[in-house]
Biopython code that builds the backbone (N, CA, C, O; Angstrom):
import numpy as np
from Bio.PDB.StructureBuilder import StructureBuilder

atoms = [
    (1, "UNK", "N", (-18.036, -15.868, 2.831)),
    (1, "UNK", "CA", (-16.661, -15.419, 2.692)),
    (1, "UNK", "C", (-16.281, -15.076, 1.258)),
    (1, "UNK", "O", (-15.556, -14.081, 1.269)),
    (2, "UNK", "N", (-16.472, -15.466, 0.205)),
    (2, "UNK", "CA", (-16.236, -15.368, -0.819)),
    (2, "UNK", "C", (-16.884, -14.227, -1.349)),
    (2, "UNK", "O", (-16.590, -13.923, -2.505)),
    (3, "UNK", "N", (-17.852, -13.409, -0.630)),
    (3, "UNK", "CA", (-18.016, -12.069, -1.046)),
    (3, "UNK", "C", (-17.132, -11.742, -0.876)),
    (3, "UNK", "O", (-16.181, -11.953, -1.629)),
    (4, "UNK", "N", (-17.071, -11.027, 0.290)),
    (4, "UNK", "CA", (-16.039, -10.655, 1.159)),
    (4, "UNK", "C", (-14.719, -10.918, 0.636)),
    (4, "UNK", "O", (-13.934, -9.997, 0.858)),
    (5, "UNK", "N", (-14.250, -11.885, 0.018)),
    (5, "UNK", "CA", (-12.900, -11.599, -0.776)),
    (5, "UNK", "C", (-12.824, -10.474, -2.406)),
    (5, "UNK", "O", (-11.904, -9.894, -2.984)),
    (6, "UNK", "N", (-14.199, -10.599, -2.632)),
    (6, "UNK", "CA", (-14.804, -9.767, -3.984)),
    (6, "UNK", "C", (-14.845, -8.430, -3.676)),
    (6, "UNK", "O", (-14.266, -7.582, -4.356)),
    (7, "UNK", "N", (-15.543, -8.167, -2.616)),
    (7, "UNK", "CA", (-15.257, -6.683, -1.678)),
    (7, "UNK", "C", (-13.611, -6.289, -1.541)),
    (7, "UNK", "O", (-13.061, -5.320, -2.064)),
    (8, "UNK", "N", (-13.105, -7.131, -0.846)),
    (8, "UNK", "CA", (-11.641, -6.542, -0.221)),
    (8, "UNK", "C", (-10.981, -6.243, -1.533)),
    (8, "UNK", "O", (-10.589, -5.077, -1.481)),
    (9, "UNK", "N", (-10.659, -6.844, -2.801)),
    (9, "UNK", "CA", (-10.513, -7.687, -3.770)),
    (9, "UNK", "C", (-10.218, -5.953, -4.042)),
    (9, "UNK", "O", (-9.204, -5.258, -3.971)),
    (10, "UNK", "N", (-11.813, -5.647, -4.420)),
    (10, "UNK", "CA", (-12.178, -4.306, -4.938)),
    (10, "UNK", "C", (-11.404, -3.193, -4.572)),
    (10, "UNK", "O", (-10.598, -2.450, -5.133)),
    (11, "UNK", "N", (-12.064, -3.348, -3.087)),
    (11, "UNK", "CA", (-11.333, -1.737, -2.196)),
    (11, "UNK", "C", (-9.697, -2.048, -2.297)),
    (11, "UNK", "O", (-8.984, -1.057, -2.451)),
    (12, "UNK", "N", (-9.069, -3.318, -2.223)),
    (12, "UNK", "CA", (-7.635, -3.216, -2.500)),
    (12, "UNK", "C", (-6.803, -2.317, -3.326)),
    (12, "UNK", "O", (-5.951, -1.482, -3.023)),
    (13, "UNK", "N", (-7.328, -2.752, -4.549)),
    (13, "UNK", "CA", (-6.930, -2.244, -5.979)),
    (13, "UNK", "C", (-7.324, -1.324, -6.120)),
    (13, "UNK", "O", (-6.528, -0.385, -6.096)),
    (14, "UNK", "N", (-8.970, -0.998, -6.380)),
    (14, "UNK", "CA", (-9.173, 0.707, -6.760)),
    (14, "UNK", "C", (-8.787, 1.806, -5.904)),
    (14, "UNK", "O", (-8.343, 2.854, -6.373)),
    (15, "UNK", "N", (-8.942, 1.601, -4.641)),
    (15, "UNK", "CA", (-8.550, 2.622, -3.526)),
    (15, "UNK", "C", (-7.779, 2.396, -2.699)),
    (15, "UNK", "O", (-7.955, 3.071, -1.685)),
    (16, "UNK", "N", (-6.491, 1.324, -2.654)),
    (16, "UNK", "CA", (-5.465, 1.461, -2.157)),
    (16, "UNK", "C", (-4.077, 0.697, -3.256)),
    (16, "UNK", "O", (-3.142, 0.021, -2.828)),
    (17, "UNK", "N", (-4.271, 0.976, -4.352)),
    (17, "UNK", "CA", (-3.119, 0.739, -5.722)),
    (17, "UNK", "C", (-2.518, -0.355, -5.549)),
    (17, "UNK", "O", (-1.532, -0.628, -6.234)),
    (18, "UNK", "N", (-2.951, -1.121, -4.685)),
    (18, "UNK", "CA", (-2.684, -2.837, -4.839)),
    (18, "UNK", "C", (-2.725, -3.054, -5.894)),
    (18, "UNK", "O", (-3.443, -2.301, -6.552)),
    (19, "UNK", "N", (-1.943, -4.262, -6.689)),
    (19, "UNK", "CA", (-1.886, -4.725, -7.980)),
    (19, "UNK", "C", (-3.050, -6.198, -7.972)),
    (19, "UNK", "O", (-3.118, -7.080, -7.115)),
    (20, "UNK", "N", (-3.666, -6.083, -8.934)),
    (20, "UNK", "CA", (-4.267, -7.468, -9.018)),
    (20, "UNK", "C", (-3.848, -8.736, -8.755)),
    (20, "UNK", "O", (-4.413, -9.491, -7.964)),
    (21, "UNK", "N", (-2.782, -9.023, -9.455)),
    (21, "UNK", "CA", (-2.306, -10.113, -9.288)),
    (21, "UNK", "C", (-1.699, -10.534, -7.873)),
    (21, "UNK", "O", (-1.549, -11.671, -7.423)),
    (22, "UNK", "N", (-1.313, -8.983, -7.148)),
    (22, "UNK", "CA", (-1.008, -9.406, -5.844)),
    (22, "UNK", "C", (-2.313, -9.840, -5.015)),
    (22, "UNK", "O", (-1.925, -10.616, -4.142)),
    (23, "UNK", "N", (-3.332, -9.706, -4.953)),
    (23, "UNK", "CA", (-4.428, -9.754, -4.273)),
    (23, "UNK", "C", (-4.826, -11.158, -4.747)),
    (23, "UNK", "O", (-5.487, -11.786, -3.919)),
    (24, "UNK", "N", (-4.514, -11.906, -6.131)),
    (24, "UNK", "CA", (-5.078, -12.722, -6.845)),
    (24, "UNK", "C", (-3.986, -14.244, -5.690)),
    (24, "UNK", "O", (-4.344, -15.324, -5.220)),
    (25, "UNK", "N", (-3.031, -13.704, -5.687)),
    (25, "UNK", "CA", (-1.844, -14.486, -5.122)),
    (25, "UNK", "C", (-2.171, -14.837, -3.534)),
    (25, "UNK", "O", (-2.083, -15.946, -3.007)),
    (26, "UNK", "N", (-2.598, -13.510, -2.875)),
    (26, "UNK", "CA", (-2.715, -13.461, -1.755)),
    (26, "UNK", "C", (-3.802, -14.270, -1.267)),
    (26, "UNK", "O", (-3.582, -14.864, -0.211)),
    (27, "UNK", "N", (-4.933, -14.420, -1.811)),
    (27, "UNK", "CA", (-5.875, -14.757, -1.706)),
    (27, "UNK", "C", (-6.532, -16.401, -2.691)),
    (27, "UNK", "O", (-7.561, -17.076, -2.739)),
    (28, "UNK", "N", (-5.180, -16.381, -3.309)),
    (28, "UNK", "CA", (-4.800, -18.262, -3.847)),
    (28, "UNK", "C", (-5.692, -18.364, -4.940)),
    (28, "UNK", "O", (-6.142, -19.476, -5.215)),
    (29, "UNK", "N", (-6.076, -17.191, -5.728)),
    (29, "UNK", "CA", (-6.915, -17.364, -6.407)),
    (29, "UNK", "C", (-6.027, -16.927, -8.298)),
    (29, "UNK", "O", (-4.899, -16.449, -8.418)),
    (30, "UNK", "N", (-6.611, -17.149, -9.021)),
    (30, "UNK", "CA", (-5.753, -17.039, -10.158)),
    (30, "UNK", "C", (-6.269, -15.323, -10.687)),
    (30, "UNK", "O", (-7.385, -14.858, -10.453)),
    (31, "UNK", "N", (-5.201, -14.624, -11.398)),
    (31, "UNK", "CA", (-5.161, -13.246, -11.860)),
    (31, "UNK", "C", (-6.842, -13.072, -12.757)),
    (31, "UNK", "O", (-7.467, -12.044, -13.021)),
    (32, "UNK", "N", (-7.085, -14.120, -12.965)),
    (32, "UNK", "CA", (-8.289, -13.508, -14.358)),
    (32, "UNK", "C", (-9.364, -13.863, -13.508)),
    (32, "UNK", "O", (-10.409, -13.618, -14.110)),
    (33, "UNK", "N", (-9.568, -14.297, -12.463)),
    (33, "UNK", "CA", (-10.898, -14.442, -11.598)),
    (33, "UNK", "C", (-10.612, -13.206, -10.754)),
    (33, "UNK", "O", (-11.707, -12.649, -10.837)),
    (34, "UNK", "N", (-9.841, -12.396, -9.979)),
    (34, "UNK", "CA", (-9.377, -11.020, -9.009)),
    (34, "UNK", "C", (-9.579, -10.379, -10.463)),
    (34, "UNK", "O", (-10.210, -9.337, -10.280)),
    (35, "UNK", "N", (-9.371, -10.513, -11.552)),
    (35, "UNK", "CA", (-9.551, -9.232, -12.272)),
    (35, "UNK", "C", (-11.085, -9.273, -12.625)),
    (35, "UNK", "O", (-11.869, -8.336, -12.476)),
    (36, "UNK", "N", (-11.374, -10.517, -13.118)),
    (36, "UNK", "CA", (-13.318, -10.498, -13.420)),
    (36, "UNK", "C", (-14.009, -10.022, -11.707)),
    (36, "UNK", "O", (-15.019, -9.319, -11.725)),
    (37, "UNK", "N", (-13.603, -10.307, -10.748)),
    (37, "UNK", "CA", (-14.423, -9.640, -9.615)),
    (37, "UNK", "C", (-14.223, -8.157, -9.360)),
    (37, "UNK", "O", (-14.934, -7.432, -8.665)),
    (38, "UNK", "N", (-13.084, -7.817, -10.074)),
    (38, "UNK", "CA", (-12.882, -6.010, -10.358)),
    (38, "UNK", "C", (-13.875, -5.900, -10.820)),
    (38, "UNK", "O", (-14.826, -5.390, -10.227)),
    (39, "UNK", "N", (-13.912, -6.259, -11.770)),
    (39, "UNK", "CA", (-14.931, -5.902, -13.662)),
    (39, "UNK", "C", (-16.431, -5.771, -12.749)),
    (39, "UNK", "O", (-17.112, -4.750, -12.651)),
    (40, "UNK", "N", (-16.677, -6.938, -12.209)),
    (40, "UNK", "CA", (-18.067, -7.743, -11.878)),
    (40, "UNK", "C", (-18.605, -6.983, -10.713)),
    (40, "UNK", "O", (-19.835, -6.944, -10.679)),
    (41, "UNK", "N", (-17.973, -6.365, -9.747)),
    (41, "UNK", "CA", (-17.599, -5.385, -8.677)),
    (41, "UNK", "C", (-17.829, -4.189, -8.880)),
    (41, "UNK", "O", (-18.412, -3.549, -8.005)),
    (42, "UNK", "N", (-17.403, -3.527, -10.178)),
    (42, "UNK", "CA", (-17.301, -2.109, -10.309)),
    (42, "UNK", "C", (-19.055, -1.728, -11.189)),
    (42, "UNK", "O", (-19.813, -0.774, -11.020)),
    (43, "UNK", "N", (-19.152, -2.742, -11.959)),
    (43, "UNK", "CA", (-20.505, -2.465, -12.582)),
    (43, "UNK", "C", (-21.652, -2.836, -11.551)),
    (43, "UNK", "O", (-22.658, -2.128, -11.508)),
    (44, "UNK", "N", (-21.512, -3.955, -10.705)),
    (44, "UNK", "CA", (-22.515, -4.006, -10.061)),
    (44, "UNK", "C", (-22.677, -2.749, -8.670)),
    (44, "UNK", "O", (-23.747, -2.529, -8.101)),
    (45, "UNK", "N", (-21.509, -2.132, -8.376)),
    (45, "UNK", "CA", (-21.622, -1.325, -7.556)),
    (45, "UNK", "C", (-22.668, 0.189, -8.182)),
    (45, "UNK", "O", (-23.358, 0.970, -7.527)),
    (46, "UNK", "N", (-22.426, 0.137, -9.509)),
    (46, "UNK", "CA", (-23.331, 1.140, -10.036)),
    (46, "UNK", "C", (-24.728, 1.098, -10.192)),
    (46, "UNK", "O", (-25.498, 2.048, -10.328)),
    (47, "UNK", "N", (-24.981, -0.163, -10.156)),
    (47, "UNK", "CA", (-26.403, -0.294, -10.573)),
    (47, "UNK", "C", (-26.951, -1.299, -8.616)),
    (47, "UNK", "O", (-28.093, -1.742, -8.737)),
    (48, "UNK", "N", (-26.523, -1.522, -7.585)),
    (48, "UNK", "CA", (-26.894, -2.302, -6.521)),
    (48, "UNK", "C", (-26.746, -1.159, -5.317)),
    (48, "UNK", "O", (-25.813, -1.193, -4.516)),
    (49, "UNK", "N", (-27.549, -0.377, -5.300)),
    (49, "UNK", "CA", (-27.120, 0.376, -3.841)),
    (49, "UNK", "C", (-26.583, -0.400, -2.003)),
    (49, "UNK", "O", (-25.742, -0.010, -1.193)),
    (50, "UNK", "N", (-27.163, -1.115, -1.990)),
    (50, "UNK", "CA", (-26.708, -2.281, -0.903)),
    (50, "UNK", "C", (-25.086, -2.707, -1.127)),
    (50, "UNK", "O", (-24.127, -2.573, -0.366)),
    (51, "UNK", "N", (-25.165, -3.196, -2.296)),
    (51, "UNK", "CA", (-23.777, -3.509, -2.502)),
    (51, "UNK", "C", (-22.537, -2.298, -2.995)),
    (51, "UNK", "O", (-21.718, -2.600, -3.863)),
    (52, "UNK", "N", (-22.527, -1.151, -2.438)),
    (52, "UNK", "CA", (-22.017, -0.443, -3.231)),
    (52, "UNK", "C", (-21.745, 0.124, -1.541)),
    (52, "UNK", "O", (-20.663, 0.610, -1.209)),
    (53, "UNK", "N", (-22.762, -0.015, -0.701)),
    (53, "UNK", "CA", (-22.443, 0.410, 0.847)),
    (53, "UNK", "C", (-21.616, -0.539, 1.462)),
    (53, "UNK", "O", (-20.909, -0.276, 2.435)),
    (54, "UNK", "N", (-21.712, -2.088, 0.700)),
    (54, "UNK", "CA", (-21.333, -2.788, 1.544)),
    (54, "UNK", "C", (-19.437, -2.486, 1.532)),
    (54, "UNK", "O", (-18.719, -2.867, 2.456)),
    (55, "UNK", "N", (-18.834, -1.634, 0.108)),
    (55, "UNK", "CA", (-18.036, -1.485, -0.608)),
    (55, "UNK", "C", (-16.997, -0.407, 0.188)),
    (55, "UNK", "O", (-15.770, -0.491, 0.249)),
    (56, "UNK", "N", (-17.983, 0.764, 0.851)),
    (56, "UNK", "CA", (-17.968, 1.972, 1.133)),
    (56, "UNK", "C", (-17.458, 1.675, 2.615)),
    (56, "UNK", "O", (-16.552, 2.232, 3.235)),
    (57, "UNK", "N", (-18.629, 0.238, 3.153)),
    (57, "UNK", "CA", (-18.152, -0.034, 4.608)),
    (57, "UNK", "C", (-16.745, -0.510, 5.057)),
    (57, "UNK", "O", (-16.100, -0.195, 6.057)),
    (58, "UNK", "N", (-16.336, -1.684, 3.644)),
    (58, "UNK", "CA", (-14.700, -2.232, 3.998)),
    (58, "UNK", "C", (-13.582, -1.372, 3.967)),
    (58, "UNK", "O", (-12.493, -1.489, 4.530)),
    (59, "UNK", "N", (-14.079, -0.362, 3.112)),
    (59, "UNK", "CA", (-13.298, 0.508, 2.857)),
    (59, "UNK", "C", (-13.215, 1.945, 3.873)),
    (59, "UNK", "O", (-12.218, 2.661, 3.780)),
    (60, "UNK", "N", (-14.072, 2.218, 4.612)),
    (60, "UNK", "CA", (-13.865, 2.695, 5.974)),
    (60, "UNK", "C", (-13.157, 1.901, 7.105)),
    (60, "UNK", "O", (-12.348, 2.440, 7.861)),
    (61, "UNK", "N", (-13.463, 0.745, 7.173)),
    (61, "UNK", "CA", (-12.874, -0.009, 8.120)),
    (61, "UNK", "C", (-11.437, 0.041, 7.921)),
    (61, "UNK", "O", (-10.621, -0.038, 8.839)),
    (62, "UNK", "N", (-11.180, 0.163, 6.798)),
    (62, "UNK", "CA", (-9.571, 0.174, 6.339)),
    (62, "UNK", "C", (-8.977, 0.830, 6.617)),
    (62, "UNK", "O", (-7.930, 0.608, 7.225)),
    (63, "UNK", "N", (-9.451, 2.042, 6.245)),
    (63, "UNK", "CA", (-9.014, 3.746, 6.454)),
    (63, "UNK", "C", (-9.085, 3.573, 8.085)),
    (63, "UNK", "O", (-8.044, 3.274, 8.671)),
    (64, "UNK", "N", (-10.276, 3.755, 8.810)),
    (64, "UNK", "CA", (-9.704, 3.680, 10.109)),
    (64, "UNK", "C", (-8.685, 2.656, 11.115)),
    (64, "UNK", "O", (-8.222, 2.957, 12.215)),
    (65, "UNK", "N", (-8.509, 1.375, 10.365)),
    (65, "UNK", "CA", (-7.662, 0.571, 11.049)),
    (65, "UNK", "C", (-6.463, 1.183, 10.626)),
    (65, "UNK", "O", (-5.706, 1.375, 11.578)),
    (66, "UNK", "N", (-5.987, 1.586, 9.456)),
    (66, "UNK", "CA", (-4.772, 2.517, 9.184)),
    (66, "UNK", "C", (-4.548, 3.543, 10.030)),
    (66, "UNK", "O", (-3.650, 3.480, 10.870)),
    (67, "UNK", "N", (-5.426, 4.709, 9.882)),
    (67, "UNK", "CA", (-5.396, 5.935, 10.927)),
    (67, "UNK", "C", (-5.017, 5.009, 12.316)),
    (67, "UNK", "O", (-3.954, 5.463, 12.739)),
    (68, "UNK", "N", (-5.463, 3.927, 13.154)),
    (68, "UNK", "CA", (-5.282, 3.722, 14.330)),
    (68, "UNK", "C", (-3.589, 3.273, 14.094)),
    (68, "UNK", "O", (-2.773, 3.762, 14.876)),
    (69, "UNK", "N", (-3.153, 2.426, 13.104)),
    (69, "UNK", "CA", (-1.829, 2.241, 13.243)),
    (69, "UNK", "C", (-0.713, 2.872, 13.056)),
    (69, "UNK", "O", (0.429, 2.572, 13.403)),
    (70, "UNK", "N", (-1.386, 4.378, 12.093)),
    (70, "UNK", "CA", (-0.110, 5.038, 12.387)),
    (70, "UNK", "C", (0.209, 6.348, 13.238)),
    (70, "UNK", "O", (1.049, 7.248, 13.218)),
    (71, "UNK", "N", (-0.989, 5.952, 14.054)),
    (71, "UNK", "CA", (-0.597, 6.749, 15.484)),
    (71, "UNK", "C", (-1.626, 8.033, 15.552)),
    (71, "UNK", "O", (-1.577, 8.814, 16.503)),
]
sb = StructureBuilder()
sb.init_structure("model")
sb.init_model(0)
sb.init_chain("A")
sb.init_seg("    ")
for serial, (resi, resn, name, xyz) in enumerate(atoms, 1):
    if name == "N":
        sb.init_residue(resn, " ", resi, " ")
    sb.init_atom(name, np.array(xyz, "f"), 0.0, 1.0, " ", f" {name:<3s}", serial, name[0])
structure = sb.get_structure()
């Protein structure tokens, strides 16, 4: 699970303009650990192909659970 909050974490903020600290709040965690899993997130997505799909996948899931809710 704690990937998985590093993932969402990611796709929140860079590709849907969530604020850090809201995600940091949401998720009970403090602003400078949601901002180091940005940091830690964005470089490893450049250099980890696996992890960069896994990035690509939450972030489809998103987009289509949106498209289904707004009709």
């Amino acid at each position: 699970m704690p990937r998985a909050k590093r993932i969402l974490t990611i796709v929140a903020v860079e590709r849907y303009g969530f604020l850090v600290k809201s995600m940091a709040a949401a998720l009970d965690r403090y602003g400078e650990t949601a901002s180091r899993w940005i940091s830690r997130g964005t470089t490893r997505r450049q250099v980890d192909e696996e992890y960069r799909g896994r990035v690509e996948e939450i972030d489809r899931a998103i987009a289509s659970a949106r498209k289904r809710e707004d009709g």
